[in-house]
C-alpha positions as CSV (number, residue, x, y, z in Angstrom):
1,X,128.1,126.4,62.3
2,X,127.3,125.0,59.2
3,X,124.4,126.9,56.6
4,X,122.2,124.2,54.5
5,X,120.7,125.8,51.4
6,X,117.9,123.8,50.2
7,X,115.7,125.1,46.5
8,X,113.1,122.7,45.4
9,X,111.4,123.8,42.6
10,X,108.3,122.1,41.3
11,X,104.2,122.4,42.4
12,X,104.4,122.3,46.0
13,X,100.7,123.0,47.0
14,X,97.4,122.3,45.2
15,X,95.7,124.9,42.5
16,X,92.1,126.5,43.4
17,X,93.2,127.2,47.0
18,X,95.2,130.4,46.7
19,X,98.1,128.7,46.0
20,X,100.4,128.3,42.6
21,X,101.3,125.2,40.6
22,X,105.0,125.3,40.0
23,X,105.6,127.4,43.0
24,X,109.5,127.6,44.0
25,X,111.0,127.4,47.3
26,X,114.2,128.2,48.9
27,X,114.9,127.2,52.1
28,X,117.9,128.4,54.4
29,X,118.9,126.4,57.3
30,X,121.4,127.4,59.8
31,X,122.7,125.3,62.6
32,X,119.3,123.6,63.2
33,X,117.7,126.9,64.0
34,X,116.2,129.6,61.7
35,X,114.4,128.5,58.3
36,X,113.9,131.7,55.5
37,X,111.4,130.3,52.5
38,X,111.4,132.3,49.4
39,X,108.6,131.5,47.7
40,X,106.1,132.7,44.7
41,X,102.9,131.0,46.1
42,X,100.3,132.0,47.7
43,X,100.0,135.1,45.4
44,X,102.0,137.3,47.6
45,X,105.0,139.2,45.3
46,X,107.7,136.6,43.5
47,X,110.7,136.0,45.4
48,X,108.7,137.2,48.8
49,X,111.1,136.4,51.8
50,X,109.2,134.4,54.6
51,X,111.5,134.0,57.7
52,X,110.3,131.4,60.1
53,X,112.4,129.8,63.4
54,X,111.6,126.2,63.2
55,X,111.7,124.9,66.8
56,X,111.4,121.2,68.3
57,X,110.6,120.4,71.6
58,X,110.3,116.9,73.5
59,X,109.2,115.4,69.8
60,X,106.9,118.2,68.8
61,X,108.2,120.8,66.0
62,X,107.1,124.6,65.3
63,X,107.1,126.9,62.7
64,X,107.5,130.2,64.6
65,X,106.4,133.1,62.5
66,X,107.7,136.4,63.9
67,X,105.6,138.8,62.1
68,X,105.5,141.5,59.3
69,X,102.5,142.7,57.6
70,X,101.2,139.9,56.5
71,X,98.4,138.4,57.7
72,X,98.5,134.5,58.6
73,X,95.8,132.2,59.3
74,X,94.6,128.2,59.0
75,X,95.3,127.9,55.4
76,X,99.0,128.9,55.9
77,X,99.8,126.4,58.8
78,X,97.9,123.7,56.8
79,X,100.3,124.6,53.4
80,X,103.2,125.0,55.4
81,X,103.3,122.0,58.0
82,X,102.7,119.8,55.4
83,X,105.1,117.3,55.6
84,X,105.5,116.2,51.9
85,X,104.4,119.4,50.2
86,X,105.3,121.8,52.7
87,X,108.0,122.9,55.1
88,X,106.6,120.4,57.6
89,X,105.8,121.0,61.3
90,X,103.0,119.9,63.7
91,X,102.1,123.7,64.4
92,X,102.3,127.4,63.2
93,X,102.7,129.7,65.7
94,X,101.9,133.5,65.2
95,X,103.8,135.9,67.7
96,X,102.9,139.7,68.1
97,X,105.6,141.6,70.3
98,X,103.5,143.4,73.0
99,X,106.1,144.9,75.0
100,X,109.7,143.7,76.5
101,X,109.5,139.9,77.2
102,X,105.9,140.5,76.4
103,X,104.1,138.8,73.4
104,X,100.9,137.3,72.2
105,X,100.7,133.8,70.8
106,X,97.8,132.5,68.2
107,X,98.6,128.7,67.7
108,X,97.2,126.8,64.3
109,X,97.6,123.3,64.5
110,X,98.6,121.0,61.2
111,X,95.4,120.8,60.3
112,X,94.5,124.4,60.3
113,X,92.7,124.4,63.8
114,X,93.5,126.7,66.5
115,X,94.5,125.3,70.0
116,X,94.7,127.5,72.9
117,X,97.9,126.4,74.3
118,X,100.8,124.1,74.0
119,X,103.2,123.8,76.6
120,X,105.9,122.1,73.9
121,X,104.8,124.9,71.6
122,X,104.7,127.9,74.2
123,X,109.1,127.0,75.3
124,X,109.7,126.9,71.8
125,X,107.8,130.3,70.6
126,X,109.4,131.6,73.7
127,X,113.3,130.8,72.6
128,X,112.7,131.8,69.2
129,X,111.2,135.2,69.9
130,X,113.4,135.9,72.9
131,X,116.8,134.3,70.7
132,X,117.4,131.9,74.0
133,X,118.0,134.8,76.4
134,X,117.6,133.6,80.1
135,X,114.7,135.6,81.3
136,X,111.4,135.7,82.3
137,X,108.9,136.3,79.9
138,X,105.0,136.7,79.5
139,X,103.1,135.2,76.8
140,X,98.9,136.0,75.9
141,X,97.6,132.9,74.5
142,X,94.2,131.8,74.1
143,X,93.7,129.8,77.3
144,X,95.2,132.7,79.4
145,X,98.4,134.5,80.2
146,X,101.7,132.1,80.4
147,X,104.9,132.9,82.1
148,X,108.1,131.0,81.0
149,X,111.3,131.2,82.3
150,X,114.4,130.9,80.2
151,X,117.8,129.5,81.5
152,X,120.6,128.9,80.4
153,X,122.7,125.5,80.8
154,X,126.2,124.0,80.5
155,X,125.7,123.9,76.9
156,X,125.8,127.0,75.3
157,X,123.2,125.6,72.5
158,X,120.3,124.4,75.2
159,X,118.3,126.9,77.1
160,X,116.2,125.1,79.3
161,X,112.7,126.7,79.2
162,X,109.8,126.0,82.0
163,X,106.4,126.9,82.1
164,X,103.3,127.5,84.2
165,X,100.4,126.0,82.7
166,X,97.8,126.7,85.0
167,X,95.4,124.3,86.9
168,X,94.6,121.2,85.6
169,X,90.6,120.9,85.1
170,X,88.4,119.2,83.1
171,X,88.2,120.2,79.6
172,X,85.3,121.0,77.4
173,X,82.8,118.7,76.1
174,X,83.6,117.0,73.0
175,X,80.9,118.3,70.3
176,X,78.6,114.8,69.2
């Protein structure tokens, strides 16, 4: 498995929004899988190690942020999925370990928005926290409580993760 070590130095993110000018980033990549970002931005402590899984799934990609004590929100997904001054991703997604193959999902889109569910984004927050072990796990999100399933298949890489997204109903009016 090969290990791509990525450092870009230079500003990264915009001044006057809680970010630094001249910010530097390392990035660790390992077999497609987990991302680490050391970075000085954001006014947390120099050198701060952020570890993220970055996930794709059927052309969507997620930065899955598997806690700590620091607080995350809009202005970190917007920063971080940034693809030309960021990490890059479509999403953030914020896990919270509840109990055995039990967790709680918040989802910030690109844009900063929240989005109560994504089916792409809810099989890859479930490989990443679960580390691809075939089971059955229940995830809180803000359109209800999920259940995925996690399999495994003739390739030891794949999992193959399904699941149950509910009924299928009208959504809510658009706001004019």
């Amino acid at each position: 498995m090969a290990t791509l070590n990525l450092s870009v130095e230079g500003s990264i993110c915009e001044d006057g929004v809680g970010w630094l000018s001249g910010a530097r980033v390392t990035i660790n990549l390992q077999g497609g899988q987990v991302l680490e970002a050391t970075t000085d931005a954001m006014g947390y402590h120099p050198h701060m190690s952020f570890r993220f899984t970055k996930m794709h799934g059927l052309g969507n990609d997620f930065l899955v942020w598997q806690g700590g004590d620091v607080a995350l929100g809009p202005a970190h997904a917007v920063r971080w999925c940034d693809r030309h001054r960021g990490i890059g991703a479509d999403g953030l997604l914020i896990s919270e370990k509840l109990g055995d193959h039990h967790w709680r999902m918040w989802l910030f889109n690109a844009d900063g928005s929240r989005a109560e569910m994504s089916g792409n984004g809810i099989r890859c927050f479930v490989q990443a926290v679960a580390s691809g072990a075939p089971g059955t796990y229940e995830v809180v999100t803000d359109a209800g409580r999920r259940v995925v399933e996690l399999s495994a298949t003739d390739d030891p890489a794949t999992v193959m993760a399904s699941v149950s997204m509910g009924s299928v109903g009208a959504g809510r009016p658009s706001p004019t």
